[in-house]
Every structure is written in structure tokens, then in C-alpha cells.
Gaussian input, Z-matrix of N, CA and C with variables (Angstrom, degrees):
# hf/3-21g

backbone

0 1
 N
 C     1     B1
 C     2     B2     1     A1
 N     3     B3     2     A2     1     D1
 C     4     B4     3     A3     2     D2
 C     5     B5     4     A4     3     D3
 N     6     B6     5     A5     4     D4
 C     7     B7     6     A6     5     D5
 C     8     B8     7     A7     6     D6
 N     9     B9     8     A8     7     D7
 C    10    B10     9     A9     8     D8
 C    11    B11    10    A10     9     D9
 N    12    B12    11    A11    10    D10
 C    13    B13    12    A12    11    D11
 C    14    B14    13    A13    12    D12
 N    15    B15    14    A14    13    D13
 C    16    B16    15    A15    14    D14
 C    17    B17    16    A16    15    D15
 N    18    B18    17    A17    16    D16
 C    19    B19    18    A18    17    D17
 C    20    B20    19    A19    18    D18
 N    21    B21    20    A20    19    D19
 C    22    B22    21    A21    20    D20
 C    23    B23    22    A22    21    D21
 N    24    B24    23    A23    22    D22
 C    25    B25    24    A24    23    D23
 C    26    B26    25    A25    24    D24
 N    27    B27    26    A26    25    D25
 C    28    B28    27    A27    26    D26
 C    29    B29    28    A28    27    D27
 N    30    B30    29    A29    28    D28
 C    31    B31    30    A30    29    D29
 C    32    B32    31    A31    30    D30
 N    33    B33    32    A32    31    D31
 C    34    B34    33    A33    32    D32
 C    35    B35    34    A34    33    D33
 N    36    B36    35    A35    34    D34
 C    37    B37    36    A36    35    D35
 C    38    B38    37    A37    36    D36
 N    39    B39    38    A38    37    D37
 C    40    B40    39    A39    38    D38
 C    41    B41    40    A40    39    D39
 N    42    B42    41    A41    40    D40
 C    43    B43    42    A42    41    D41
 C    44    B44    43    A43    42    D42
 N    45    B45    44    A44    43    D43
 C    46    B46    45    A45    44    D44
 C    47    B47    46    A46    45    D45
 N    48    B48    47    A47    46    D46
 C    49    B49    48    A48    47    D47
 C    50    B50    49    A49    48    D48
 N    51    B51    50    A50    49    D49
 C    52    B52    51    A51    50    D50
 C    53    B53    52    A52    51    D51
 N    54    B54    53    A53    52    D52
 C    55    B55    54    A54    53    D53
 C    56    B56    55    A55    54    D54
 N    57    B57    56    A56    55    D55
 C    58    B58    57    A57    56    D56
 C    59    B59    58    A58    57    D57
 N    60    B60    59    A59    58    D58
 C    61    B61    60    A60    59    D59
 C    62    B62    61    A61    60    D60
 N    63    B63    62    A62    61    D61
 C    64    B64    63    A63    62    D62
 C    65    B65    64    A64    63    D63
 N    66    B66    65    A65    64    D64
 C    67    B67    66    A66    65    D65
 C    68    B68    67    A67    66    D66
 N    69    B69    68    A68    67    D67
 C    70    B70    69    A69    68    D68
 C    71    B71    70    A70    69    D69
 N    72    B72    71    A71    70    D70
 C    73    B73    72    A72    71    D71
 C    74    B74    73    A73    72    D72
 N    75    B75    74    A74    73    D73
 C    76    B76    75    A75    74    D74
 C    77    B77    76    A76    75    D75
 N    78    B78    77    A77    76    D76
 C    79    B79    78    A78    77    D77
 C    80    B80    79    A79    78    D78
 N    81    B81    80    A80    79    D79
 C    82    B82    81    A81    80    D80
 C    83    B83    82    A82    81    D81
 N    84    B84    83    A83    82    D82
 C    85    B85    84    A84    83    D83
 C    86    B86    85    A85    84    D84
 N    87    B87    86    A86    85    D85
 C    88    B88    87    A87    86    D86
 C    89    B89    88    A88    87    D87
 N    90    B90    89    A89    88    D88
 C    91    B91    90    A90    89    D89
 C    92    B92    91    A91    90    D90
 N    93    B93    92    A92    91    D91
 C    94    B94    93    A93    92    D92
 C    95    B95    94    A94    93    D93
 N    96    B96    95    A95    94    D94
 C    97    B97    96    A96    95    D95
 C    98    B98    97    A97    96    D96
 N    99    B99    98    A98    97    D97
 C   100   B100    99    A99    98    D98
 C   101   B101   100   A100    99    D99
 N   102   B102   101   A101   100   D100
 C   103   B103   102   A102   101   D101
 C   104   B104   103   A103   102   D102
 N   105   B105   104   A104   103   D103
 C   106   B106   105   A105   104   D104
 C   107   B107   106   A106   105   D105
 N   108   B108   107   A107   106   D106
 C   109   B109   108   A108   107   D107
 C   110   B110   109   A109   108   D108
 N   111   B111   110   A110   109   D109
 C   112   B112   111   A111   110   D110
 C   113   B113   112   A112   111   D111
 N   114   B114   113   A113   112   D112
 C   115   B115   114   A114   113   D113
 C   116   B116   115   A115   114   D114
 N   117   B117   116   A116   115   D115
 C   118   B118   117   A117   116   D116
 C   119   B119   118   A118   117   D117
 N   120   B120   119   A119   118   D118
 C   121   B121   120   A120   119   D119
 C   122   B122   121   A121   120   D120
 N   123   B123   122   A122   121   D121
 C   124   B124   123   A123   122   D122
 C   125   B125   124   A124   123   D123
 N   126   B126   125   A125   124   D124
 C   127   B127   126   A126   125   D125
 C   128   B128   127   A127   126   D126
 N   129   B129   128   A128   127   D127
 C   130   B130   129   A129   128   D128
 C   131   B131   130   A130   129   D129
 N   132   B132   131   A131   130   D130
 C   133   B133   132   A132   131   D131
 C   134   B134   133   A133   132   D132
 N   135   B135   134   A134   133   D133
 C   136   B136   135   A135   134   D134
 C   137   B137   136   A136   135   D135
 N   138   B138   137   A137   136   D136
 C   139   B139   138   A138   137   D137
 C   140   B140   139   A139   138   D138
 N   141   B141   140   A140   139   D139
 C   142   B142   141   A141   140   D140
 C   143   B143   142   A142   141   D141
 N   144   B144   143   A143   142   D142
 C   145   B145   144   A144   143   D143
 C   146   B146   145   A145   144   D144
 N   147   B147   146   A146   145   D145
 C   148   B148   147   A147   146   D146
 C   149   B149   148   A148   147   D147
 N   150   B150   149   A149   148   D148
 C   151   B151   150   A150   149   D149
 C   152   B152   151   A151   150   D150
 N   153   B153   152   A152   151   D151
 C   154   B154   153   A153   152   D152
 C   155   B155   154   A154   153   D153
 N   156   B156   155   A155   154   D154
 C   157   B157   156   A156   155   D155
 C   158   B158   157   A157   156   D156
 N   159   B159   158   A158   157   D157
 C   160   B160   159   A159   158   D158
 C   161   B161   160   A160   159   D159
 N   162   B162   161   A161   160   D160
 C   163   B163   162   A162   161   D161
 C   164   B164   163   A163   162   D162
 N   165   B165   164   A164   163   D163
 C   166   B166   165   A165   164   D164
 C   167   B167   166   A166   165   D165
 N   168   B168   167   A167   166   D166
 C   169   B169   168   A168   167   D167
 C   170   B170   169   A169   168   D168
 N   171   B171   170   A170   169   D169
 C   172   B172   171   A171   170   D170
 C   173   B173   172   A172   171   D171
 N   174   B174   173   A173   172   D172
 C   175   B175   174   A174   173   D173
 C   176   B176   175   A175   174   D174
 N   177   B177   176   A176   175   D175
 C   178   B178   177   A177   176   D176
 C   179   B179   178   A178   177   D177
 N   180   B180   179   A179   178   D178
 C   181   B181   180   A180   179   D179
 C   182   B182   181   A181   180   D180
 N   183   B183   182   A182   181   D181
 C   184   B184   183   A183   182   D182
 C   185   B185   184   A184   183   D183
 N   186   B186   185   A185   184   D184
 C   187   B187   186   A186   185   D185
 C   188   B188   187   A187   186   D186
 N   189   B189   188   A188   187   D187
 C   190   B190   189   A189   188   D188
 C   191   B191   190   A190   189   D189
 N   192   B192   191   A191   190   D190
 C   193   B193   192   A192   191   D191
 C   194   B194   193   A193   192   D192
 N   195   B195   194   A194   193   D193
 C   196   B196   195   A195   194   D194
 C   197   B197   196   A196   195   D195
 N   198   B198   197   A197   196   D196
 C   199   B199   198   A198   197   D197
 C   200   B200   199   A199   198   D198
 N   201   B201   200   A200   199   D199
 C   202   B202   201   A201   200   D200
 C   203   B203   202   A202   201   D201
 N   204   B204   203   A203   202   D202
 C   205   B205   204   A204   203   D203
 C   206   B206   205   A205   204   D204
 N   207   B207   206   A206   205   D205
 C   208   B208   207   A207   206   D206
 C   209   B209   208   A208   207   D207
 N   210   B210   209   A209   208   D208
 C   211   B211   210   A210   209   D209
 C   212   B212   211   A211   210   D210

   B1=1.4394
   B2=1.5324
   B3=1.4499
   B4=1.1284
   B5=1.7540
   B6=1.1941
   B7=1.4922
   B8=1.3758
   B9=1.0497
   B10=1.4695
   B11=1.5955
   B12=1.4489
   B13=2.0713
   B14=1.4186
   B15=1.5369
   B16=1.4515
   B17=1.6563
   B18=1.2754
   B19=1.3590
   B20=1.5971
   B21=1.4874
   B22=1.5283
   B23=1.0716
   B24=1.7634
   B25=1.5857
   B26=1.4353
   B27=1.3240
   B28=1.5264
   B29=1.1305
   B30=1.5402
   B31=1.3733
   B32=1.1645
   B33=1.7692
   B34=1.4728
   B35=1.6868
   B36=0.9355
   B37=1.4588
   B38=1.8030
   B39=1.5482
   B40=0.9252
   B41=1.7825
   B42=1.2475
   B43=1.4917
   B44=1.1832
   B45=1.7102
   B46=1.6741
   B47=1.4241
   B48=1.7356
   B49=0.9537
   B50=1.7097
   B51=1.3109
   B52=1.6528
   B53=1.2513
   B54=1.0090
   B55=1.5108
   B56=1.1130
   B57=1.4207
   B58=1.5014
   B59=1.9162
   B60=1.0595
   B61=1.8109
   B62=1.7964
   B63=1.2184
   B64=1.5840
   B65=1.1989
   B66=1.7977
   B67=1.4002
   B68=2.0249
   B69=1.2048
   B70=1.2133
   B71=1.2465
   B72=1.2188
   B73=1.6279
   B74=2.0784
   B75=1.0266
   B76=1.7385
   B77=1.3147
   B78=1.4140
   B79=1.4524
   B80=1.6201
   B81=1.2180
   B82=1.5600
   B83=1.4200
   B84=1.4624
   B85=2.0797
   B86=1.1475
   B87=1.8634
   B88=1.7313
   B89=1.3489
   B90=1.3976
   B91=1.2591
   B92=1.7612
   B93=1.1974
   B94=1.2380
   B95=2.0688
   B96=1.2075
   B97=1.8000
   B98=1.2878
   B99=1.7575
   B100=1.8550
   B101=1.4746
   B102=1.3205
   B103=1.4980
   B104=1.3561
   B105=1.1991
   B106=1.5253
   B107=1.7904
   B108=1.0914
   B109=1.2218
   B110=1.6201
   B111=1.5278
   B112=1.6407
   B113=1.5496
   B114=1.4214
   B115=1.3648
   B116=1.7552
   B117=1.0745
   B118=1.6772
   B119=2.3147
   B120=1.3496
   B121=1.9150
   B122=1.8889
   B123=1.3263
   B124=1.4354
   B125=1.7622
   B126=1.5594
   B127=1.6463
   B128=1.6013
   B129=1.1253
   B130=1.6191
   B131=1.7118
   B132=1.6269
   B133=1.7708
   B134=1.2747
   B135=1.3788
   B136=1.4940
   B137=1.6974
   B138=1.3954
   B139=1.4067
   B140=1.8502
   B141=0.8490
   B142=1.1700
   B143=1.7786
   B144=1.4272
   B145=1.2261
   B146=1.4983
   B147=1.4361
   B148=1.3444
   B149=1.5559
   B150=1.2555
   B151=2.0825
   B152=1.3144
   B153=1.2634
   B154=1.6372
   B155=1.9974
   B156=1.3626
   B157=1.0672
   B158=1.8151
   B159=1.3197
   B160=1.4620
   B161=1.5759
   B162=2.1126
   B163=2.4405
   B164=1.5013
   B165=1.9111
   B166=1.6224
   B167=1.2377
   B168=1.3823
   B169=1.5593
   B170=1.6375
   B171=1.3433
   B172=1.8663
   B173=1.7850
   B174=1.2276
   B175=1.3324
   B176=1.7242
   B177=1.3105
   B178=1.3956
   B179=1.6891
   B180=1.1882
   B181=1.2187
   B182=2.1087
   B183=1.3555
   B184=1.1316
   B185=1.3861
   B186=1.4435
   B187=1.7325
   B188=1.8174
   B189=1.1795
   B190=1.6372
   B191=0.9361
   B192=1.2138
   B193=1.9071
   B194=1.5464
   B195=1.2561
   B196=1.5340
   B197=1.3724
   B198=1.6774
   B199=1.2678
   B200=1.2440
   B201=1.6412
   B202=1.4096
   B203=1.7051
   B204=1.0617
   B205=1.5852
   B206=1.6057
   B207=1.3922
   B208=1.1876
   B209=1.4728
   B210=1.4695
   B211=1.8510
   B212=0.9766
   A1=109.19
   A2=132.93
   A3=140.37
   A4=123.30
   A5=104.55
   A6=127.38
   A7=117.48
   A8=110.29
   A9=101.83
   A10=108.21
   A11=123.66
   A12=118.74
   A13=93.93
   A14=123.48
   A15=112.20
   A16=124.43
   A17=109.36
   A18=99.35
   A19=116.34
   A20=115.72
   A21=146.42
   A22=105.04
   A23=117.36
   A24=98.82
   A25=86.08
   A26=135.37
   A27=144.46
   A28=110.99
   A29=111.50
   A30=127.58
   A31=119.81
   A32=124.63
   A33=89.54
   A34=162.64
   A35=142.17
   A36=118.32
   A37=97.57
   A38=136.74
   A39=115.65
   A40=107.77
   A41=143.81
   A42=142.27
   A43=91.91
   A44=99.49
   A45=108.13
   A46=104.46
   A47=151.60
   A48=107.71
   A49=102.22
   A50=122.36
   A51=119.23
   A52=102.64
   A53=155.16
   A54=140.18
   A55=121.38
   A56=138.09
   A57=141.62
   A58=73.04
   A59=119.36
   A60=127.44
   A61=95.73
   A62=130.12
   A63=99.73
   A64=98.95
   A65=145.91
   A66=124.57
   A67=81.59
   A68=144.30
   A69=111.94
   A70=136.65
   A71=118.51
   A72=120.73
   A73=110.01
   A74=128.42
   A75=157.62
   A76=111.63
   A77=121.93
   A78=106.48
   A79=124.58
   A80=105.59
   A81=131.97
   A82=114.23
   A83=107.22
   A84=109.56
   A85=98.20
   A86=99.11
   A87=107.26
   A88=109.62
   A89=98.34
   A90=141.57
   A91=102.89
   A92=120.11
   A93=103.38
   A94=109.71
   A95=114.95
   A96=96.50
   A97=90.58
   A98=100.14
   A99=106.36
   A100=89.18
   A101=120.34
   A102=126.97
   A103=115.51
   A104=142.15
   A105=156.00
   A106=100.96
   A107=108.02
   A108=126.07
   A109=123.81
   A110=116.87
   A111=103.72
   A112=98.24
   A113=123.25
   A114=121.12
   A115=114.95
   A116=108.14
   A117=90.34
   A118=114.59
   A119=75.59
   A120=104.35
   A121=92.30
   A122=88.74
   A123=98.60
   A124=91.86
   A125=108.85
   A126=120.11
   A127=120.94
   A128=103.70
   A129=113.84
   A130=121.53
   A131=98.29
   A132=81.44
   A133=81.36
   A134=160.33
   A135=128.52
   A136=117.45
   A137=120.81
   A138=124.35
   A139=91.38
   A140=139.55
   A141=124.24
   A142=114.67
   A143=106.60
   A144=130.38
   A145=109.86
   A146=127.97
   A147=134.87
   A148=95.27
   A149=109.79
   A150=81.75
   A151=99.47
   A152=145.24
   A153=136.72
   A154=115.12
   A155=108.63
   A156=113.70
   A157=102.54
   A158=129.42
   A159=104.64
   A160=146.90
   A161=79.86
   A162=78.49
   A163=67.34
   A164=85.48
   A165=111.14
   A166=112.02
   A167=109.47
   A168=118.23
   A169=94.64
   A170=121.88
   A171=121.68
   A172=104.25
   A173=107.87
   A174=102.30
   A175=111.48
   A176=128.37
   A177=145.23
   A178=86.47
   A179=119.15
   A180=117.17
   A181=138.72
   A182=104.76
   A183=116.41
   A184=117.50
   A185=126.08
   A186=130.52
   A187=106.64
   A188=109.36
   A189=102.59
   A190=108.18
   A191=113.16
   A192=113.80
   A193=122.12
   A194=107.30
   A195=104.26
   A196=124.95
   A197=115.49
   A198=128.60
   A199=118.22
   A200=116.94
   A201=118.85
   A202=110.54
   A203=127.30
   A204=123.38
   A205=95.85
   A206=137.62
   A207=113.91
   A208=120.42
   A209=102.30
   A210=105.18
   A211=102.48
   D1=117.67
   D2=157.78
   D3=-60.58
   D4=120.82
   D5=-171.63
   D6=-95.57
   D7=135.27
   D8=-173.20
   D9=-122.96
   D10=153.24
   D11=-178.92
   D12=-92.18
   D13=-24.91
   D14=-160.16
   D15=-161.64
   D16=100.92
   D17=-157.80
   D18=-114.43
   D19=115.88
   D20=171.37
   D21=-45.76
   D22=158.90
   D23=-157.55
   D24=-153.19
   D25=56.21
   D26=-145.11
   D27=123.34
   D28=143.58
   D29=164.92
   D30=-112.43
   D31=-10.69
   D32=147.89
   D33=52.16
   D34=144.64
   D35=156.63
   D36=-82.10
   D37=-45.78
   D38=-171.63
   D39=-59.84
   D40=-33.83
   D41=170.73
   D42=-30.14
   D43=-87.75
   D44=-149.08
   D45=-63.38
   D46=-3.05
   D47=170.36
   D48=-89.42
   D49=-27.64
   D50=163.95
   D51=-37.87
   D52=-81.83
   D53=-168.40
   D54=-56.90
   D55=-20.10
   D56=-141.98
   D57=-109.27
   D58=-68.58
   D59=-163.21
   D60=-76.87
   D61=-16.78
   D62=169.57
   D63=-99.27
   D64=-6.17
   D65=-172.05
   D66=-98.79
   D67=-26.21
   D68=147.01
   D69=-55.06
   D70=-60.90
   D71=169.79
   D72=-40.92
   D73=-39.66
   D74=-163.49
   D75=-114.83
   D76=25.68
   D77=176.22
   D78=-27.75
   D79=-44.69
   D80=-162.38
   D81=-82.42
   D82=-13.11
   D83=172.44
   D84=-128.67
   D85=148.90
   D86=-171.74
   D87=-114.78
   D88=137.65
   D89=-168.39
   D90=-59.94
   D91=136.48
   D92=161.39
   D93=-134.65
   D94=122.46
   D95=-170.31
   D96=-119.87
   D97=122.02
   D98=169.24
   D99=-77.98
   D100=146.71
   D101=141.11
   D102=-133.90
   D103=-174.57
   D104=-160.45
   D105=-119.12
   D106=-74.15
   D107=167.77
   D108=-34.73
   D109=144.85
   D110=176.40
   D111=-111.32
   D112=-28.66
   D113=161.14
   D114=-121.38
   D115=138.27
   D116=155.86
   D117=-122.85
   D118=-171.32
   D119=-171.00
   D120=-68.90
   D121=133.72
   D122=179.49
   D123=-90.69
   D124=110.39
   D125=177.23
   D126=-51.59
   D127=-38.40
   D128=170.65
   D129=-66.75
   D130=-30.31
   D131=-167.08
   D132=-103.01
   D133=13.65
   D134=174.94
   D135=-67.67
   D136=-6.50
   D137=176.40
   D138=-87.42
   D139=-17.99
   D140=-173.21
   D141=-97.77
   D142=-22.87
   D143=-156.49
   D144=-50.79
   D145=-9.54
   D146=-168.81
   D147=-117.86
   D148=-24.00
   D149=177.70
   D150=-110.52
   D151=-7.40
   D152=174.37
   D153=-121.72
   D154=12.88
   D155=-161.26
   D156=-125.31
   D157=95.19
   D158=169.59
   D159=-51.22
   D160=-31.58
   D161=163.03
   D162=-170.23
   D163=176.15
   D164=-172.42
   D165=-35.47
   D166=-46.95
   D167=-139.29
   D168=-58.03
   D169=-48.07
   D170=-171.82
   D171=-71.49
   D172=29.81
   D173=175.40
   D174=-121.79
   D175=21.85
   D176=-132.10
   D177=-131.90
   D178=109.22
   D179=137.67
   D180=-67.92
   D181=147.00
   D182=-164.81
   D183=-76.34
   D184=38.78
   D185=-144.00
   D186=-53.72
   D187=-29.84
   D188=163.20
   D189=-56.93
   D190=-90.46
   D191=-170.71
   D192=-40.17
   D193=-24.40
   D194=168.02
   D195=-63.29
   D196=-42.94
   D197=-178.55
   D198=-92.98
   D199=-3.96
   D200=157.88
   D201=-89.14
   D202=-46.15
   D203=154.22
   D204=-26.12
   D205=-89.51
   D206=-143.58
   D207=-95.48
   D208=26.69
   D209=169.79
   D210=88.53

């Protein structure tokens, strides 16, 4: 059975940066983040999304690969 020190309750941008800054700050306790979602909207670039963006879809962060990057 996998154990977890601390468990996130959204993924979000507020989730993933709670997990991203306590498994830095916490190398050593594991993270656990429920989310709903398998990707979400990167919150920052949707104001930009019409002059550097061709459609939604390149505006999607990779929330797996992010949270497998940092352990």
C-alpha cells in the first residue's frame, strides 16, 4: 500500500504549484495530488493565447510530466 505525508486536493494551478514547491521544499515526503483533469489550461498564457498561440489545444500544460519531473 502506498502512503502518502500530504495530500492535494486539486490540480489546478493553485494544486500543482502546492505540490511542485512542497516536493521541493520536502524532497523526503510524498506528495499525493487528486485532480479530475488529465491536463489543464496554462492560467497565465490564456491572455496571450490569440497573438502567439494558433488554438487552445498548445495552451495545455503536461501535469503528468510535470509531477513526474519532480519526483
Amino acid at each position: 500500500m502506498k502512503t502518502t505525508d500530504v495530500l492535494i486536493i486539486g490540480g489546478s494551478a493553485a494544486g500543482m504549484v502546492a505540490a511542485l514547491t512542497g516536493k521541493a521544499s520536502w524532497p523526503k515526503k510524498n506528495f499525493t495530488l487528486v485532480k479530475k483533469q488529465k491536463e489543464m489550461m496554462v492560467p497565465c498564457g490564456i491572455p496571450y493565447i490569440f497573438g502567439t498561440l494558433d488554438c487552445s489545444d498548445q495552451n495545455i500544460m503536461p501535469v503528468d510530466t510535470m509531477l513526474s519531473k519532480a519526483g
